[in-house]
C-alpha positions in Angstrom: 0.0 0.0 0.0 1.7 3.2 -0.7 1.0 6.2 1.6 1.2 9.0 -1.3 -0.9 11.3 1.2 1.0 11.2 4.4 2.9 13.7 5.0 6.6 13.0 5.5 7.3 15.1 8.6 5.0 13.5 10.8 7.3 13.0 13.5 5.5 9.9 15.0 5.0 7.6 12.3 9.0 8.4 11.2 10.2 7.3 14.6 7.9 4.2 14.7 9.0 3.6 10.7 12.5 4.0 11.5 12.9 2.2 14.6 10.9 -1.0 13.5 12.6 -1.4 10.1 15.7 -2.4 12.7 13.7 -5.6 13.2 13.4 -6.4 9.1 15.6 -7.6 6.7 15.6 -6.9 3.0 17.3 -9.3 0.6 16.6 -7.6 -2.3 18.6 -4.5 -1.5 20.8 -6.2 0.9 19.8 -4.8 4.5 19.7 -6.3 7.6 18.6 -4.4 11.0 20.5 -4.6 13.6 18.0 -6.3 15.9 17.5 -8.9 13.3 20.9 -9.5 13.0 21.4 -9.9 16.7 18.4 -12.8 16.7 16.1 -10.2 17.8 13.3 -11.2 15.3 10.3 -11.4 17.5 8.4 -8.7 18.6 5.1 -7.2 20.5 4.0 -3.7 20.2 1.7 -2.1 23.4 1.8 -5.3 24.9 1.3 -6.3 28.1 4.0 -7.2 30.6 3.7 -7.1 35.1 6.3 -5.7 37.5 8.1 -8.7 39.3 7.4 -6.6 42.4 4.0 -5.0 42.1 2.8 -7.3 39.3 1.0 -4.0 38.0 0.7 -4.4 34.3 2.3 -2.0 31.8 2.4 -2.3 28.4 6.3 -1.1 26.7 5.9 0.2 23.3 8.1 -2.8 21.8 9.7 -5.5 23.7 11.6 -8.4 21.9 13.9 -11.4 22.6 17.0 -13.0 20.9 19.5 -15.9 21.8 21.5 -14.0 24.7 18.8 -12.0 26.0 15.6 -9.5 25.8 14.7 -6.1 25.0 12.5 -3.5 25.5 12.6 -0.3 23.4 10.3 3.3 24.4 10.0 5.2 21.7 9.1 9.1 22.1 8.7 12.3 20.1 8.9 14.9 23.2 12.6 16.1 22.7 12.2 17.6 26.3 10.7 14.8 28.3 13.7 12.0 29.4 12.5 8.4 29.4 14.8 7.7 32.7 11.8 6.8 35.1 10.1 4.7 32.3 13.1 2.6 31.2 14.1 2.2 35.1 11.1 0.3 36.0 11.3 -1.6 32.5 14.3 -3.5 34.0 11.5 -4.5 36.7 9.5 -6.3 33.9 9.0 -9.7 35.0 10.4 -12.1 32.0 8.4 -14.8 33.1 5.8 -13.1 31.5 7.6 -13.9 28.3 6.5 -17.5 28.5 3.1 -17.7 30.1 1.5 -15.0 27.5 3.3 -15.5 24.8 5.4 -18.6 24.2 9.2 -17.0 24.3 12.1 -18.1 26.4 12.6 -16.7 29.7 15.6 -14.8 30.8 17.3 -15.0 33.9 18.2 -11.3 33.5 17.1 -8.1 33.4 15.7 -7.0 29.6 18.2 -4.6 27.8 16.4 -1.0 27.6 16.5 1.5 24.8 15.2 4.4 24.2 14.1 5.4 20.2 14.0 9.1 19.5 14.5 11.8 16.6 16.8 14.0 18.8 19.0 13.2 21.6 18.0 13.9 25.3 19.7 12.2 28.2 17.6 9.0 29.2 19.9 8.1 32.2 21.9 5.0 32.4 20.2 3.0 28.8 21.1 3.0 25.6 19.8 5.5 23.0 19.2 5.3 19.4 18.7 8.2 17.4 16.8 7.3 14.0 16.0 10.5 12.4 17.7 10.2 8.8 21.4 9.4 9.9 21.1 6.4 12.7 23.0 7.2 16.2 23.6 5.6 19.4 24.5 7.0 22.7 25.6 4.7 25.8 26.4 1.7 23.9 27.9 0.0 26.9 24.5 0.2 28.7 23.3 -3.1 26.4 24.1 -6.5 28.2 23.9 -8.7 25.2 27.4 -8.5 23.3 26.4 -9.1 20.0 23.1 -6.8 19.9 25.9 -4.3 21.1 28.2 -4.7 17.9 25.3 -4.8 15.5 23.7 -1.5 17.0 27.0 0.5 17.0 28.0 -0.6 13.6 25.0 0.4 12.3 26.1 4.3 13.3 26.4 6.6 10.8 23.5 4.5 8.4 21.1 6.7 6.2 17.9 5.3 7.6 16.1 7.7 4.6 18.0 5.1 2.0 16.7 1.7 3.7 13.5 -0.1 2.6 9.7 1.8 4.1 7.3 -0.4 6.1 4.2 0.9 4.4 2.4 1.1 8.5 0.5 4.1 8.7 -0.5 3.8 12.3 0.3 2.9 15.4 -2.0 2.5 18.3 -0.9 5.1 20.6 -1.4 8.0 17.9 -3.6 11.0 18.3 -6.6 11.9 16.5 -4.9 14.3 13.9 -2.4 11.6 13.1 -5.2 9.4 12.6 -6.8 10.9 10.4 -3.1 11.5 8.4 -2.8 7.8 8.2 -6.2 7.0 7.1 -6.2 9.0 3.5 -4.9 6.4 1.2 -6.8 3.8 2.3 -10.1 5.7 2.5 -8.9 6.7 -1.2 -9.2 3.3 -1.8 -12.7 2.7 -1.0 -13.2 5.2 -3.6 -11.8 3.1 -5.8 -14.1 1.0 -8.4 -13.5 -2.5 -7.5 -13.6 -1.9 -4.3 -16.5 -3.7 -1.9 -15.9 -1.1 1.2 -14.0 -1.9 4.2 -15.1 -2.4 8.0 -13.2 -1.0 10.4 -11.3 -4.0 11.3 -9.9 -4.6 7.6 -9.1 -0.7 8.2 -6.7 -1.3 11.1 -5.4 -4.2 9.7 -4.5 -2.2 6.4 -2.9 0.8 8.6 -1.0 -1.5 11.1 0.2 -3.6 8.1 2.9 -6.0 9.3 2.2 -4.3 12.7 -1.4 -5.8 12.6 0.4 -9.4 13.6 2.5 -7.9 16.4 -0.5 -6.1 18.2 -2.7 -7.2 21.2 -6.5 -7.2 20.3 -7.1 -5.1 23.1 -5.0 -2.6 21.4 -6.5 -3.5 17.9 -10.0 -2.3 19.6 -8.8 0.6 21.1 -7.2 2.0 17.5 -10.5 0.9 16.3 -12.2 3.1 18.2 -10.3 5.9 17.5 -10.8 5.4 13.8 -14.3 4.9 14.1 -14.5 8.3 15.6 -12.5 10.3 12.8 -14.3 8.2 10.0 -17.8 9.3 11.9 -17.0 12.6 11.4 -15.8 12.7 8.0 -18.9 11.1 6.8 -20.8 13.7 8.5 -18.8 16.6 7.1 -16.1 16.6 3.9 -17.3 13.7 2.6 -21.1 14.0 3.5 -23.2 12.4 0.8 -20.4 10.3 -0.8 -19.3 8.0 1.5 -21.1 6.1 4.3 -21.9 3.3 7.1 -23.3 0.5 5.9 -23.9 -3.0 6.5 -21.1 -2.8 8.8 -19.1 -1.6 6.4 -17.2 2.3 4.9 -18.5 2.3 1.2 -19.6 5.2 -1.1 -23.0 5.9 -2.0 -24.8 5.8 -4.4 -24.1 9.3 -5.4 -20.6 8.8 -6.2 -21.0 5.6 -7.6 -23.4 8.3 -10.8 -20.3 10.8 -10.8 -17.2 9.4 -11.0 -15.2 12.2 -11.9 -15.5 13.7 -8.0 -12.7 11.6 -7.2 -10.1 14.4 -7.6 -12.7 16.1 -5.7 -13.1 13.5 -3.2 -8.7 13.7 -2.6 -9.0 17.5 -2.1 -11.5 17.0 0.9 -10.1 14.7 2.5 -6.3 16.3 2.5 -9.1 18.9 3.9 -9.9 16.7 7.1 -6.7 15.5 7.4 -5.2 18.9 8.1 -7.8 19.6 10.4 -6.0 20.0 13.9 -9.5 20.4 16.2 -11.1 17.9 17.4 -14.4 16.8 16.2 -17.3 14.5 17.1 -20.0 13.2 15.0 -22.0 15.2 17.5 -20.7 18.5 16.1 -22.5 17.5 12.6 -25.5 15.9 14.1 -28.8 18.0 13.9 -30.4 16.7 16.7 -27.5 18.0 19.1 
């Protein structure tokens, strides 16, 4: 799926794009990630892990595992905020966890703990990658696992903007404006003639991509959720009349299907409501509210 709408300075879905294409390999234009190449090629996003002292439940953006050991990576786009506290009590993360929920190996140790950002800011005592454009890593000698280590420092210096795109275009934790930025292309593509319409499940799994796979349901609903409530709204407003909620599914009407040639128009609105930065309701175009 190409994303020909999404902007390319949305700071989220570059740090997310960057930092999970570490965890890919590409034969065809010779790249292997770091974490790949280190055995790390297992991985959860937003999923669910208990303190070995509390047993409180958080949820680390991305946690992995490899032959010497696991990981767990925060990823964050406030340049001001550090990630200290955060990645602290990740080394609390129980790793028996690892086997009970999901079927991994269980470490003896503590996880390795990064933090993924666009611009450096001290995170304490973890390693830090930097993966805007040119990749960087700060406190190397933080990572326990030797040869994770070596692949992540030799990996310095790497235009990330030359590597192979995973086409995601969301991620669960994203905010409304940034959903509605990743939804364009694929609403686009209900628009296209072929198409049957989509629920809003086959629209997550679109978006997510190979993220869909890697996701909890829980966090599947909750990204659902949020789309529902952006796609309610553009129904109601740019796109009123021409697309609509239907036998559980987003098709167009029967409108568009009698004027074809709206389509440009159709693309115009909805970089329209993608640019919007208020938030809206379906309540805001309803006429009995």
């Amino acid at each position: 799926m190409g994303l020909r709408c999404l902007p390319d300075n949305d700071n989220r879905i570059v740090l997310w794009r960057n930092t999970i294409k570490l965890f890919h390999k590409q034969i065809k234009v010779n790249y292997t990630g770091p974490f790949f190449a280190a055995g790390y090629k297992n991985y959860r996003i937003e999923s669910p892990l208990s303190e070995r002292d509390s047993g409180k439940e958080r949820s680390p953006d991305i946690f992995s595992y490899g032959p010497n050991g696991w990981l767990v990576i925060e990823l964050t786009c406030d340049d001001g905020e550090s990630q200290r506290k955060q990645l602290d009590d990740d080394k609390n993360l129980d790793p028996r966890d690892l086997s009970s929920q999901y079927g991994w190996p269980v470490f003896a140790t503590a996880p390795d703990t990064v933090s993924s950002r666009l611009l450096f800011n001290d995170d304490g005592d973890h390693c830090q990658i930097v993966v805007k454009d040119i990749f960087d890593i700060k406190k190397e000698q933080n990572i326990q696992d030797n040869l994770l280590r070596t692949e992540l420092t030799a990996m310095r210096g790497r235009d990330l903007t030359k590597l192979p795109e995973i086409p995601f275009s969301l991620v669960p934790e994203m905010k409304h404006y940034e959903i509605r930025r990743g939804l364009v292309d694929i609403v686009i593509q209900i628009f296209d003639p072929k198409s049957q319409g989509k629920t809003p499940n086959q629209i997550c799994e679109d978006a997510l991509d190979q993220l869909f796979k890697n996701t909890t349901s829980k966090s599947r609903e909750k990204l659902i959720r949020k789309i529902n409530t952006e796609m309610e709204v553009l129904i109601r407003s740019e796109l009123a009349g021409y697309l609509e909620f239907k036998d559980g599914k987003y098709r167009v009407t029967e409108k568009f299907k009698e004027y074809p040639k709206t389509r440009q128009v159709i693309a115009l609105k909805l970089q329209t409501w993608a640019r919007a930065t208020k938030q809206r309701t379906w309540a805001d175009f309803d006429e009995r509210a």
